[in-house]
C-alpha positions as CSV (number, residue, x, y, z in Angstrom):
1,X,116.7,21.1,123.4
2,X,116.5,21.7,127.2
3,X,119.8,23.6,128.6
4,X,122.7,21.7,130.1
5,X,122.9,23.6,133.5
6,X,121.5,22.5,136.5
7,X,118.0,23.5,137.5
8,X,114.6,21.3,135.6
9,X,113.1,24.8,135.1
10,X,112.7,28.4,136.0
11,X,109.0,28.8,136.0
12,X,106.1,31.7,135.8
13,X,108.7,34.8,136.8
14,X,111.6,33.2,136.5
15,X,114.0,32.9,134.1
16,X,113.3,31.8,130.0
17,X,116.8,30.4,129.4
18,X,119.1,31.0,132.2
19,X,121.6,28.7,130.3
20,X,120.8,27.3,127.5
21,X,122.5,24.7,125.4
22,X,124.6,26.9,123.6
23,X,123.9,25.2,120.3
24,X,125.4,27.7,117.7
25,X,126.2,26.2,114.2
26,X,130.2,26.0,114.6
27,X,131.6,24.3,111.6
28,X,133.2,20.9,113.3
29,X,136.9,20.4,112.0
30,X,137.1,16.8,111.5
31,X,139.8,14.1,110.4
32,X,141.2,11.0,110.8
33,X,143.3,10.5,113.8
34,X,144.0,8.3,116.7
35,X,141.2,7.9,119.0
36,X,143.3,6.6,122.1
37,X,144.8,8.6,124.8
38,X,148.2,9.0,123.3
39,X,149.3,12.6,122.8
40,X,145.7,14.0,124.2
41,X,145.8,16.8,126.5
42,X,143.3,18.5,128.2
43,X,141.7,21.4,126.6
44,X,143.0,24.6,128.4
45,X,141.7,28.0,126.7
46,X,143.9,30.6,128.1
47,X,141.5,33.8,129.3
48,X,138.3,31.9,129.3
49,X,136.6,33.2,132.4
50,X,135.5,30.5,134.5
51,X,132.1,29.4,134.8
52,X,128.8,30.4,132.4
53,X,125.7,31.6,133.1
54,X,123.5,29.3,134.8
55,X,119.9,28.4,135.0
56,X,118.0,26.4,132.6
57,X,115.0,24.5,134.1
58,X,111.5,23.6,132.8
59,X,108.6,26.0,133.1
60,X,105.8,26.0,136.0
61,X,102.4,27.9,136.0
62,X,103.2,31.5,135.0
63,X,101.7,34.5,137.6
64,X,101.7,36.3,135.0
65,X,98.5,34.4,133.8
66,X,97.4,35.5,137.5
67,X,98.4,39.1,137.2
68,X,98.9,40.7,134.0
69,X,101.5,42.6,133.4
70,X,101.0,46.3,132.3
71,X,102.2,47.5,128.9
72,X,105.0,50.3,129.3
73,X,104.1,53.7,128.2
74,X,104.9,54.4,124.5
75,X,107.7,56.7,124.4
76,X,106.9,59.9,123.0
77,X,109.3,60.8,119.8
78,X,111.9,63.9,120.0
79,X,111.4,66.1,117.9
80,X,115.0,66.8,116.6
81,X,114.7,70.9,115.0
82,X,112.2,73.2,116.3
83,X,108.8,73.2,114.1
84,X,109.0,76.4,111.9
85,X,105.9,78.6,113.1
86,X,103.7,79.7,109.9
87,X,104.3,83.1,108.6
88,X,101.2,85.8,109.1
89,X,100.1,87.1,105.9
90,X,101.1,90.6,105.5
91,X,97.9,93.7,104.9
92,X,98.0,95.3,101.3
93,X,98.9,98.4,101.3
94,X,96.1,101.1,100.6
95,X,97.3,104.3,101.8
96,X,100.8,105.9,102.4
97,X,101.3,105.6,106.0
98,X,101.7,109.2,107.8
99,X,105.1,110.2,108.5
100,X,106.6,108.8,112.0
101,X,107.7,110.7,114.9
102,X,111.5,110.0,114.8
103,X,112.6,107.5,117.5
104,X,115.2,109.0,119.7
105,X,117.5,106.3,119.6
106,X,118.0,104.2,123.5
107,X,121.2,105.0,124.6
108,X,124.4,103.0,124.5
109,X,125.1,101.0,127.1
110,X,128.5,101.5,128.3
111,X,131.2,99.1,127.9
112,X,132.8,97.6,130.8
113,X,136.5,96.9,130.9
114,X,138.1,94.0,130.9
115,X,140.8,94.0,133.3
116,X,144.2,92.8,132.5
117,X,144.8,88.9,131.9
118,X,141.2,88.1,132.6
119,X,139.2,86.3,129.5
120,X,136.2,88.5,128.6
121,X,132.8,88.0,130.0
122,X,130.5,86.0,128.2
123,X,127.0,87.4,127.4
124,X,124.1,86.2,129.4
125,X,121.0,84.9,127.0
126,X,117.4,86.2,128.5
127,X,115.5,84.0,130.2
128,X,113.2,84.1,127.5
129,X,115.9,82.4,124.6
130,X,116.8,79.5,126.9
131,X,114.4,76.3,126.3
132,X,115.1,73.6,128.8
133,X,115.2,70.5,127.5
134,X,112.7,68.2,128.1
135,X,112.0,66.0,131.3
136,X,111.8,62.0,130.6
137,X,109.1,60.7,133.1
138,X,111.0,58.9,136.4
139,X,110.3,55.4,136.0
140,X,108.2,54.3,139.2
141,X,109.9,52.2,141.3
142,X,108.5,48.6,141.6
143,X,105.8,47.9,144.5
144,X,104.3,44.8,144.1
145,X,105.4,41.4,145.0
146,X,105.1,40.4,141.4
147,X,106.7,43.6,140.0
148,X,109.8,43.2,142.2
149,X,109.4,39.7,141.2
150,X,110.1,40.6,137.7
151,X,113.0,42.7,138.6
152,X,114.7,39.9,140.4
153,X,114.2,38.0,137.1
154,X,116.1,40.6,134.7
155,X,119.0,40.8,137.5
156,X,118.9,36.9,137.3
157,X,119.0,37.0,133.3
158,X,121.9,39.8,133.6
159,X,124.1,37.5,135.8
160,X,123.3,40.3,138.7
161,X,122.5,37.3,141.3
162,X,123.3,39.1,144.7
163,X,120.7,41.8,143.0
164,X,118.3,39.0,142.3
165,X,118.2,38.0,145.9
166,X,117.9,40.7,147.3
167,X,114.9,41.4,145.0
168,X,113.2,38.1,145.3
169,X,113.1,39.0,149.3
170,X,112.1,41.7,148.8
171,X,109.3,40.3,146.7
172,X,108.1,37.4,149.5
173,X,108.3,40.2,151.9
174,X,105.4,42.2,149.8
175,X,102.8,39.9,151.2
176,X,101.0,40.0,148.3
177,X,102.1,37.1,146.5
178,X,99.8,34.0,146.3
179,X,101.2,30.8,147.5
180,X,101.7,29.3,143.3
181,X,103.3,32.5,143.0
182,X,106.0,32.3,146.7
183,X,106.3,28.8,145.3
184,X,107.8,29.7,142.2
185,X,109.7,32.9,143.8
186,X,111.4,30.3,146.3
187,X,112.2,27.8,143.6
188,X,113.9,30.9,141.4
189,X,115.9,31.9,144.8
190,X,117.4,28.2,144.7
191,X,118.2,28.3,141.3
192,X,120.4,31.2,142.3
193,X,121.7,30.2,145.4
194,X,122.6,26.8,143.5
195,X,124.5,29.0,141.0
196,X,126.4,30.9,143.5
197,X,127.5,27.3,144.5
198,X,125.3,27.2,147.7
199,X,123.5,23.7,147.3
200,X,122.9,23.9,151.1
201,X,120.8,27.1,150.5
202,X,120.0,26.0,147.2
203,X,118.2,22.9,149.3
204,X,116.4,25.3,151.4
205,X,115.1,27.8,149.0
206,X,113.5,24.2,147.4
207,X,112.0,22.9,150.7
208,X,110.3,26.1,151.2
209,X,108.8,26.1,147.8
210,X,107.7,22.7,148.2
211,X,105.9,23.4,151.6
212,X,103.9,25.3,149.5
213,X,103.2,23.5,146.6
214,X,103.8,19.6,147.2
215,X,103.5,19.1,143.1
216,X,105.9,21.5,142.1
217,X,107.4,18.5,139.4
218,X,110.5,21.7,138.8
219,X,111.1,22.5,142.6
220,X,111.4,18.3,142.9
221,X,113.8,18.3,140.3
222,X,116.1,20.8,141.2
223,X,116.5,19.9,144.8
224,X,117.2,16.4,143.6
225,X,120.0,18.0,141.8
226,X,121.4,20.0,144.6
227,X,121.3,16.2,146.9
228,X,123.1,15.1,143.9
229,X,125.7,17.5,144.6
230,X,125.6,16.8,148.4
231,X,126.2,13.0,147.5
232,X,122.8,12.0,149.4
233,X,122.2,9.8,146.1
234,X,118.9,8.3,147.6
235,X,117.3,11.1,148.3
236,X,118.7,12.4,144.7
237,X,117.4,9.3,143.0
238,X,113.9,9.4,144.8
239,X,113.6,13.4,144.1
240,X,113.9,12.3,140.3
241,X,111.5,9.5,140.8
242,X,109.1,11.8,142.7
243,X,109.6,14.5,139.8
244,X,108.7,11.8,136.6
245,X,106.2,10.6,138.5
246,X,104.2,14.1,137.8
247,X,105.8,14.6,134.6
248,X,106.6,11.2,133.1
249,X,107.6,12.5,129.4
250,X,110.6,14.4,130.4
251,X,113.5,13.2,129.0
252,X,115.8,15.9,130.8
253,X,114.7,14.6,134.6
254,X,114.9,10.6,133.1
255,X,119.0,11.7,132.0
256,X,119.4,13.3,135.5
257,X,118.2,9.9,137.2
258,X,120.1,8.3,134.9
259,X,123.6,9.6,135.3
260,X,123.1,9.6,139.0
261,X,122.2,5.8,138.9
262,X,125.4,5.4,136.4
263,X,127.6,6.8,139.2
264,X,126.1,5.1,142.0
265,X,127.2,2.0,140.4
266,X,123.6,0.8,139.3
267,X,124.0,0.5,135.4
268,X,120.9,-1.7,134.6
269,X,119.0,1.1,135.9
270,X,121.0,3.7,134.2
271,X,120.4,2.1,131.0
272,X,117.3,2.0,131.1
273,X,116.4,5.7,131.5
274,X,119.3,6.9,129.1
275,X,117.0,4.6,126.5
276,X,114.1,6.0,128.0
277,X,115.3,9.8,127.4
278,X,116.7,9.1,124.0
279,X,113.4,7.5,122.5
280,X,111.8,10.7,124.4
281,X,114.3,13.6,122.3
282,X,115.3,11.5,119.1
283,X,118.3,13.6,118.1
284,X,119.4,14.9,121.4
285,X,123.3,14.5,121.7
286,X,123.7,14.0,125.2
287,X,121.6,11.3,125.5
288,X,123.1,9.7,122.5
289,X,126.2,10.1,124.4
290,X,125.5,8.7,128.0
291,X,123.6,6.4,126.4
292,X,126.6,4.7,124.9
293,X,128.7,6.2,128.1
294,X,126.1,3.6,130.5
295,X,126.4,0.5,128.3
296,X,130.5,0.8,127.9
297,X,131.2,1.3,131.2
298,X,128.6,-1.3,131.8
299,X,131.2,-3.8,129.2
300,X,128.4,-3.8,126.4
301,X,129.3,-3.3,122.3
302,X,127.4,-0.6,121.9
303,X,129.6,0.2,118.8
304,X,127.0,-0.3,116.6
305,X,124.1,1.0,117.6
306,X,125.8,4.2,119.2
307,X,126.4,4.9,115.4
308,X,122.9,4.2,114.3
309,X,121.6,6.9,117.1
310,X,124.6,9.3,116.5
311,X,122.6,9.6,112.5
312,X,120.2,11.5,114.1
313,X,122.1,14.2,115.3
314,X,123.8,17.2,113.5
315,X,127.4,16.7,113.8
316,X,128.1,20.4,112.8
317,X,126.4,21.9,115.4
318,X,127.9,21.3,119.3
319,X,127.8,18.8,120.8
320,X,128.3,17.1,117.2
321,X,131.6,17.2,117.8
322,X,132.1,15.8,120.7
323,X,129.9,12.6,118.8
324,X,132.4,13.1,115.9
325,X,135.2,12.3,118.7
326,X,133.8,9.1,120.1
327,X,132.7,8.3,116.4
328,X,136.8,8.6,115.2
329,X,136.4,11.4,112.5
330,X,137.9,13.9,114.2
331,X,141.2,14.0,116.6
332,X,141.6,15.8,120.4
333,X,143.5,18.3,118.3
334,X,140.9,19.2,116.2
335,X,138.7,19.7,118.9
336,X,140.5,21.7,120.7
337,X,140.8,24.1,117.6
338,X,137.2,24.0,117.1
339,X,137.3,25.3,120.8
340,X,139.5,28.1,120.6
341,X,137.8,29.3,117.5
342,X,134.3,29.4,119.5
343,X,131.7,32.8,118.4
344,X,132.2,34.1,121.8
345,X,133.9,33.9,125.4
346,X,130.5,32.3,126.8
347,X,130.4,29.3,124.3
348,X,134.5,29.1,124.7
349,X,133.6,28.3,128.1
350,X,130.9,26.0,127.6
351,X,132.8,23.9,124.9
352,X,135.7,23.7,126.6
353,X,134.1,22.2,129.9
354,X,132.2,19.8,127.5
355,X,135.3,19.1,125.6
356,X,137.3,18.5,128.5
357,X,134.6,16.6,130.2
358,X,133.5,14.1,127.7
359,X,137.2,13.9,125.8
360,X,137.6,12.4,129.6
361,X,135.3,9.7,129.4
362,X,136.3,8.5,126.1
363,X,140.0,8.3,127.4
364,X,138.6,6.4,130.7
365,X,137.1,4.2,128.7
366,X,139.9,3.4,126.7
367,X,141.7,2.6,129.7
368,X,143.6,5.4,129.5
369,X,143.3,6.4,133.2
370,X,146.2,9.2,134.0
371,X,145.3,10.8,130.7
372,X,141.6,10.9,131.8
373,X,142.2,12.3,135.5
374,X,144.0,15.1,133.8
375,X,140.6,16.0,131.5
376,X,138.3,15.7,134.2
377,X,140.8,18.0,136.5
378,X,140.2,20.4,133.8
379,X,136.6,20.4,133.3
380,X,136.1,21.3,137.1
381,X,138.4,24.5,136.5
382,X,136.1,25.2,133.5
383,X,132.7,24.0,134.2
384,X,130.4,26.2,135.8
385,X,129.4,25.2,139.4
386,X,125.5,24.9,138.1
387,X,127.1,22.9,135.1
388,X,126.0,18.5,134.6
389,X,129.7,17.8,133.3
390,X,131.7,19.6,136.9
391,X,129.4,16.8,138.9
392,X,130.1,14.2,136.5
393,X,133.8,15.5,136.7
394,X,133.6,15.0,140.4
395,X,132.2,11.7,140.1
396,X,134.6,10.2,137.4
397,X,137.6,11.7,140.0
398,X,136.1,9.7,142.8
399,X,135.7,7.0,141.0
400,X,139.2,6.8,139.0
401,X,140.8,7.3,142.8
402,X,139.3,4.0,144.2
């Protein structure tokens, strides 16, 4: 399932999963209970830290295919106690030995006093008894544009983005990169940037790329995004177009397009590529769910066949059940329990953006409008700035305040 965090792909050096779905099995607490707004409030998680690891675009042509990357030396193993030395085997005895000279014995060496109070000196091994301990090799520090490349990519994985900028300059300013290879190093950059909630920069890093490598389907894809987030919903909506048009099967650009066509007011369309995406990744959640998001705010009955796609996902595993909401098996307050029992602070974070994000629609559409401007409030406090749901959130804001 591709990630829910903005950016189609981090490509060649870049990221595997900078955020993924966060699909752990979570056992989804369900029940009958009253699917209107009544009694809902919004999913707060006291101590979540705000926001989640970003990234998690499609992948583009790997440099690593252009430049191999070296194995790293095998550590050699410590040895933990020192090797016992074989014993020489002793001469039989034939004869007695002649009587030795005695040895006049060396003499003593005199003691030195301590004086009073002080704590006694402490006897100096030789040289010869002392064994220092073995040096570990100094890793060599990285050189090449793709090496520092590479570097910028762990700091990226380790949520170190000020160190992954600085390293991906560094890496264009090797001069050894090819241009496939600056393109994808650029495109990275903007990923970052875009976390750090810098679309403007985010923009940039993409245009660059782009000069670079005009087909760049990912670069497309992302910048569209970050226009999204600008509100230049033409540009966003042709940046999508431009991005299918090179890679026509994926069903993560067509819910993109989508969503921005829902909020731009131009349903028909919307429809159409929610279907699209949904007949692209049969069991995908999200597109079940703006699926049936885009026809009921459209004024369709999609009551029926929302449940006939909602079969083919796992209810038990997130976003099940957020489907199990909409579908009226489980209540808000179930949900929210199913929240604060998340595996980890990450996921707790995650769900509780998605939670409070998608609880909102659901209450919107039940006409339930204060209720659902108090979700959506919510899910920008928890979403992550690279997140889908915070610029839906932002959307469904503007919209409920015409």
């Amino acid at each position: 399932m591709r990630g829910r965090t903005i950016g189609a792909g981090l490509a060649a050096i870049a990221l595997v999963a900078w955020a993924g779905t966060l699909c752990a099995p979570a056992a989804a607490q369900t029940g009958q209970g009253n699917q209107s707004g009544q009694g809902a409030t919004p999913l707060e998680t006291l101590g979540v830290p705000t926001g989640a690891p970003a990234p998690a675009p499609a992948s583009a042509p790997s440099p690593e295919d252009v430049i191999p990357q070296q194995p790293a030396p095998a550590t050699p193993r410590a040895q933990t106690f020192p090797a016992q030395q074989p014993t020489a085997p002793q001469p039989a005895p034939s004869q007695p030995a002649p009587p030795q000279a005695p040895t006049q014995a060396a003499p003593a060496t005199p003691a030195v006093p301590t004086p009073s109070g002080a704590e006694p000196a402490v006897p100096v091994e030789s040289p010869a008894q002392v064994v220092p301990p073995p040096q570990a090799p100094k890793p060599k520090p990285p050189s090449t544009g793709i090496e520092l490349a590479k570097e910028a990519r762990k700091a990226q994985e380790a949520g170190e983005l000020e160190q992954a900028i600085k390293l991906y300059g560094e890496a264009l300013a090797a001069h050894d990169l090819s241009d496939e290879n600056r393109a994808v190093v650029l495109s990275n950059m903007g990923i970052v940037h875009w976390a750090e909630g810098e679309p403007d920069a985010a923009i940039a890093d993409y245009d660059r790329a782009l000069a670079l490598q005009p087909h760049y389907a990912d670069a497309l894809q992302n910048r569209a995004l970050a226009y999204e987030a600008k509100g230049r919903v033409k540009d966003a909506i042709a940046g999508y177009g431009a991005a299918l048009a090179l890679q026509p099967g994926d069903a993560f650009a067509l819910e993109n397009r989508g969503r921005t066509e829902l909020y731009a007011g131009q349903l028909k369309e919307a429809v159409s590529d929610f279907t699209q995406a949904l007949a692209l990744a049969s069991g995908d959640g999200y597109a079940v769910l703006w699926l049936h998001i885009a026809r009921a705010t459209s004024g369709q009955d999609d009551d029926f066949e929302f449940r006939q796609n909602a079969r083919s996902v796992d209810l038990a595993t997130w976003p099940g059940p957020i489907l199990s909401l909409y579908l009226g098996t489980t209540t808000f307050d179930n949900l929210r329990l199913l929240v604060d029992a998340a595996p980890d602070p990450g996921r707790q974070t995650v769900w509780a953006c998605e939670a409070n994000f998608y609880g909102g629609v659901l209450l919107r559409l039940e006409k339930s409008v204060e209720s659902a401007s108090e979700f959506f409030k919510q899910a920008e406090t928890y979403c992550a700035p690279s997140s889908i749901e915070r610029l839906a959130a932002k959307a469904e804001l503007a919209r409920l305040s015409q």
